[in-house]
C-alpha positions in Angstrom: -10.0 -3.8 37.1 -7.9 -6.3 39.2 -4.5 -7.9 37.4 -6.1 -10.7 36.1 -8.8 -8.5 34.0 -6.0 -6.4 32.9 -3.8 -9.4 31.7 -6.9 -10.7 29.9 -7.6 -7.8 28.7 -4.1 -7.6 27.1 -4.2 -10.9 25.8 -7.3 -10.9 24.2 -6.2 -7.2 22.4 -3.1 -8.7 20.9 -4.9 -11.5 19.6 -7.3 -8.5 18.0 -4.3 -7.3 16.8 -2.8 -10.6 15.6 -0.4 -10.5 18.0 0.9 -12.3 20.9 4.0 -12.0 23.6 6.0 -14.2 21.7 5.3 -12.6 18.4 5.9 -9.4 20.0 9.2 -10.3 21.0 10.3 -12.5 17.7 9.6 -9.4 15.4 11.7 -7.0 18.2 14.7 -9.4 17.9 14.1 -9.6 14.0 14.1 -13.5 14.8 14.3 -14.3 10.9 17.6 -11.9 11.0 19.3 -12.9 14.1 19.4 -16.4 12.8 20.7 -15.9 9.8 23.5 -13.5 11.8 24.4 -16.6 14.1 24.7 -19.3 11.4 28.0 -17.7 10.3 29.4 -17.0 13.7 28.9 -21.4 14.2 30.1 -21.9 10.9 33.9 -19.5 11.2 34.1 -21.8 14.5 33.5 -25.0 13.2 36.0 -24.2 10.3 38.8 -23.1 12.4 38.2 -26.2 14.2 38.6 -28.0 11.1 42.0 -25.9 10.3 43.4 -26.5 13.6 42.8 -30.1 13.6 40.8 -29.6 16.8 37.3 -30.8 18.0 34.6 -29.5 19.5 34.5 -31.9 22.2 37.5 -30.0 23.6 36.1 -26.2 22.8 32.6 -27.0 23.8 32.4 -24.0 26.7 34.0 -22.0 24.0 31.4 -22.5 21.6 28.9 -21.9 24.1 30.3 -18.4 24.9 30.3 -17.3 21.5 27.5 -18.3 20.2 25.8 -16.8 23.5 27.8 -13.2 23.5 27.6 -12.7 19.9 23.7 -13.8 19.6 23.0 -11.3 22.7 25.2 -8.7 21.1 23.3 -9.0 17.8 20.0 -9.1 19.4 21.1 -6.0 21.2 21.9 -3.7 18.1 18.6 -4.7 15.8 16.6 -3.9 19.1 18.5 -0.6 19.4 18.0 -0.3 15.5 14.3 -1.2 15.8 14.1 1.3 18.7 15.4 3.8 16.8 13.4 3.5 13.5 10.4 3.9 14.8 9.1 6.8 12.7 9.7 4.8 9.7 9.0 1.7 10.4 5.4 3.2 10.9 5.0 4.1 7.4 6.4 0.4 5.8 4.0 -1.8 5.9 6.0 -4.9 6.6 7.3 -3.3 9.5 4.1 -1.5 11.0 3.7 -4.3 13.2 6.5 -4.5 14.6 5.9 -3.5 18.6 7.9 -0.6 19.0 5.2 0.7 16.5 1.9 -0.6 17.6 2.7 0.1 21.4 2.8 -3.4 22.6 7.0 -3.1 23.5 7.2 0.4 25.1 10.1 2.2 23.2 11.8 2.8 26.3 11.5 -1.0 27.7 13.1 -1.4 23.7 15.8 0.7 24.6 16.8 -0.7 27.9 16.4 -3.8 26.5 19.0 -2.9 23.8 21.5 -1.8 25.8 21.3 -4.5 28.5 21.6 -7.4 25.7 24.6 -5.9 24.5 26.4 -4.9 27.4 25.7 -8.8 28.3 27.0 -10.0 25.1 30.3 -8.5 25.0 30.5 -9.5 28.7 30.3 -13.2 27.8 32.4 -12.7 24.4 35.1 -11.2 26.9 35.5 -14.8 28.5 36.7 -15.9 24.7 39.3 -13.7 23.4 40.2 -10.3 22.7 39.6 -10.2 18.8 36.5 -11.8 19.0 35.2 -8.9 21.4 36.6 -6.3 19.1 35.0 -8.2 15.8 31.5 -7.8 17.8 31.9 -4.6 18.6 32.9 -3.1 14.9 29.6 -5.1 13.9 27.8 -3.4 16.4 29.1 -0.2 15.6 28.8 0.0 12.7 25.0 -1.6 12.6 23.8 0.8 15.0 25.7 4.1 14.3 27.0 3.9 10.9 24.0 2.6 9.3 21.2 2.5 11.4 21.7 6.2 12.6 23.9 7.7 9.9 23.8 6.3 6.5 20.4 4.5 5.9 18.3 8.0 5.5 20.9 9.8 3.7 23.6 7.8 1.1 22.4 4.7 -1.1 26.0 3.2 0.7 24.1 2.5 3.9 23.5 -1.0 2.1 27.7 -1.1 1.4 27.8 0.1 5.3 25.4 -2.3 7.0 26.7 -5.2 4.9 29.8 -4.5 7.2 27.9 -5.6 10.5 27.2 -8.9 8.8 30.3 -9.7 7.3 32.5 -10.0 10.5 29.9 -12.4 11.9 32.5 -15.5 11.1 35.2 -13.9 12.4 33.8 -13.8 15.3 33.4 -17.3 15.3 36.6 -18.2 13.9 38.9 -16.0 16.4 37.4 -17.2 19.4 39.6 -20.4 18.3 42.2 -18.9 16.3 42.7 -14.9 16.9 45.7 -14.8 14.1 45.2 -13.9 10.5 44.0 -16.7 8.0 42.7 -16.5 4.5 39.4 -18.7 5.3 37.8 -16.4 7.6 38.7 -13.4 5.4 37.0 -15.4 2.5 34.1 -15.8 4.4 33.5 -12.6 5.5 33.9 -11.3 1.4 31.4 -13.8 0.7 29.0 -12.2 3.1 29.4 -9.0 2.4 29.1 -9.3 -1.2 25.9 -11.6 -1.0 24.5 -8.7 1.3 23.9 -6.0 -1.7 22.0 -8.1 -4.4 20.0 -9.4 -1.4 19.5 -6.4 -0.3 19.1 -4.6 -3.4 16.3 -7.4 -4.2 14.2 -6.1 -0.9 15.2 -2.7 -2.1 13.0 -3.4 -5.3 10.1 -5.3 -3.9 9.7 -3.2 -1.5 10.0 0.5 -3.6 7.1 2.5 -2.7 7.3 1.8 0.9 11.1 3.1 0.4 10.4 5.5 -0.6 7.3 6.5 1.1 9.5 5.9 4.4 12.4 8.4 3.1 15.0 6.0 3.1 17.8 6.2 0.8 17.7 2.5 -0.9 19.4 2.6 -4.2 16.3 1.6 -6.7 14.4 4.7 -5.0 17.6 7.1 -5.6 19.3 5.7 -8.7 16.4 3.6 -10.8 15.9 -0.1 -10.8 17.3 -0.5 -14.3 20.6 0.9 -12.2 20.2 -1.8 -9.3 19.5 -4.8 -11.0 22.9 -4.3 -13.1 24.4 -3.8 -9.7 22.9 -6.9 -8.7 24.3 -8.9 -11.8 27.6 -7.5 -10.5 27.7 -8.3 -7.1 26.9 -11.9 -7.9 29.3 -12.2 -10.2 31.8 -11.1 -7.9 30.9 -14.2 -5.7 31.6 -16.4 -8.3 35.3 -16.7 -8.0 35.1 -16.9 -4.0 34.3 -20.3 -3.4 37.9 -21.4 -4.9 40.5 -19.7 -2.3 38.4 -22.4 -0.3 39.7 -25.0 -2.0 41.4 -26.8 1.1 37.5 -27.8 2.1 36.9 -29.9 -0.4 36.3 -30.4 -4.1 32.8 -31.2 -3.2 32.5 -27.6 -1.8 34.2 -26.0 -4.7 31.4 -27.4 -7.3 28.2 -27.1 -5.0 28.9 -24.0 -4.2 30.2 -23.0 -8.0 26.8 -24.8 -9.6 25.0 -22.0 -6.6 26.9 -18.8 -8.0 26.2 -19.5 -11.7 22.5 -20.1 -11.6 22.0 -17.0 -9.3 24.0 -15.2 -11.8 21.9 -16.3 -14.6 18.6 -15.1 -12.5 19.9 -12.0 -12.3 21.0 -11.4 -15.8 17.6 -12.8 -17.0 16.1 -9.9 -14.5 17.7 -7.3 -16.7 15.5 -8.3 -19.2 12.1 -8.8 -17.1 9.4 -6.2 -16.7 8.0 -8.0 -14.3 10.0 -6.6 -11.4 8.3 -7.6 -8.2 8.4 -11.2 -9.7 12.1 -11.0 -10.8 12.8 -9.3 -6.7 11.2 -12.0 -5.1 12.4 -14.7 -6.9 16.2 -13.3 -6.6 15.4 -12.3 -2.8 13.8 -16.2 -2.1 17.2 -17.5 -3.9 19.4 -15.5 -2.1 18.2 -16.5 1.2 18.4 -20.6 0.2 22.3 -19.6 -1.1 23.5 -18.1 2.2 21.5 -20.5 4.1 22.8 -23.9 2.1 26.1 -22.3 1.5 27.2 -21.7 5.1 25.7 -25.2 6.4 27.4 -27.2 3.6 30.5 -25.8 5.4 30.1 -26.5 9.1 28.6 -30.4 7.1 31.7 -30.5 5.6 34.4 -29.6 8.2 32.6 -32.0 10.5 32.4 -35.0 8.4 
């Protein structure tokens, strides 16, 4: 068989498969995730420009750099983290395609892959500043090795623990402009880290059997899902007071973002009461997604206009 057979060959598997190169790689960079990782890092920028009076027009090679290093070094740990969960990700059946399990991304390409993304990221963070660098790296560290490799097979925390990696994504942003302590980024990182568990938690549920099927230690498997959906209702009412230590954005902030928290809150004290559960999960999983998402543009909307 001569290349060209072989690469038609290949092709015409994947698409057997329902699965192509670009597919392939999308699912091994958990597209879907990495965005959502890099919307923050743009917004903490675009904030501490608005703090600092500054414009982008003036920190445009900055932005570029940050955006760049943190994206590669976030693309480099759910690689690593796809790389490593292999065996389990086998068993789940929304993550049985991914190619490190159907053999389409070799795990050792995966793995090299890994590593080279992140060495490249905190390459081009270190052309920022210091903080920035370390903020990646403590989100990297403890994505990879805390949760990925530590906590999410053994302790119901692992959620807490990976909720970490996500939460310094704006300060990222925010120090590459401004490394000193401020109240704003803090806030936003609070936000995201809070927002994390009842999203989480709302995968958790939809998703129990293949939990728990997997061995993983989510906390509807260990605990019950009576116990997680009143951990949900807390966690989103913890969010609800947030939103006004960012009063200095605007008052137009303050009530979108207000008129968010309490209708999420009332889906998830209605979900108490549902029996329904893979209804109530989705719904509260779909909603979360449209908060962070809306919440986090309004911001970079509002600091710009």
């Amino acid at each position: 068989m001569n290349k060209h057979e072989f690469l038609l060959e290949e092709t015409i598997s994947k698409k057997q498969r329902g699965t192509t190169l670009l597919t392939d790689v999308c699912s091994l960079l958990k597209a879907p995730v990495l965005i959502a990782n890099v919307l923050p890092v743009v917004t903490g920028f675009s904030l501490a420009l608005y703090f600092s009076g500054s414009s982008i027009y003036d920190y445009w090679g900055l932005f570029l750099l940050a955006v760049i290093g943190s994206t590669s070094v976030m693309a480099g740990a759910l690689i690593l983290n796809n790389w490593y969960d292999v065996d389990i990700d086998a068993i789940m059946a929304r993550t049985k395609q991914r190619p490190t399990v159907t053999g389409n991304i070799p795990l050792q390409y995966s793995l090299v892959m890994g590593v080279f993304l992140t060495i490249l990221g905190f390459i081009v963070l270190s052309f920022t500043t210091f903080e920035a660098v370390l903020y990646a790296f403590i989100g990297w560290f403890t994505y990879v090795v805390l949760y990925t490799m530590w906590s999410k097979r053994r302790y119901t925390s692992n959620t807490a623990i990976g909720s970490i990696s996500g939460a310094v994504t704006p300060v990222i942003g925010w120090s590459v402009i401004n490394p000193e302590f401020h109240i704003v980024p803090l806030i936003l990182s609070l936000i995201l880290f809070v927002w994390q568990m009842p999203h989480t938690f709302a995968i958790a549920i939809r998703k129990y059997d293949e939990y728990k099927a997997a061995g993983v230690a989510m906390l509807p498997v260990v605990k019950g899902v009576p116990i997680t959906k009143k951990q949900i209702v807390v966690y989103v009412a913890c969010l609800v007071p947030l939103p006004f230590f960012l009063s200095e954005i605007g008052v137009t902030f303050i009530v979108i973002s207000s008129l968010l928290n309490v209708t999420w809150l009332a889906i998830s004290i209605i979900g108490m009461y549902t029996k329904d559960n893979q209804q109530y999960s989705y719904v509260s999983f779909l909603y979360s997604v449209f908060y962070i998402t809306f919440l986090f543009v309004l911001m970079i909307l509002v600091s710009f206009f």
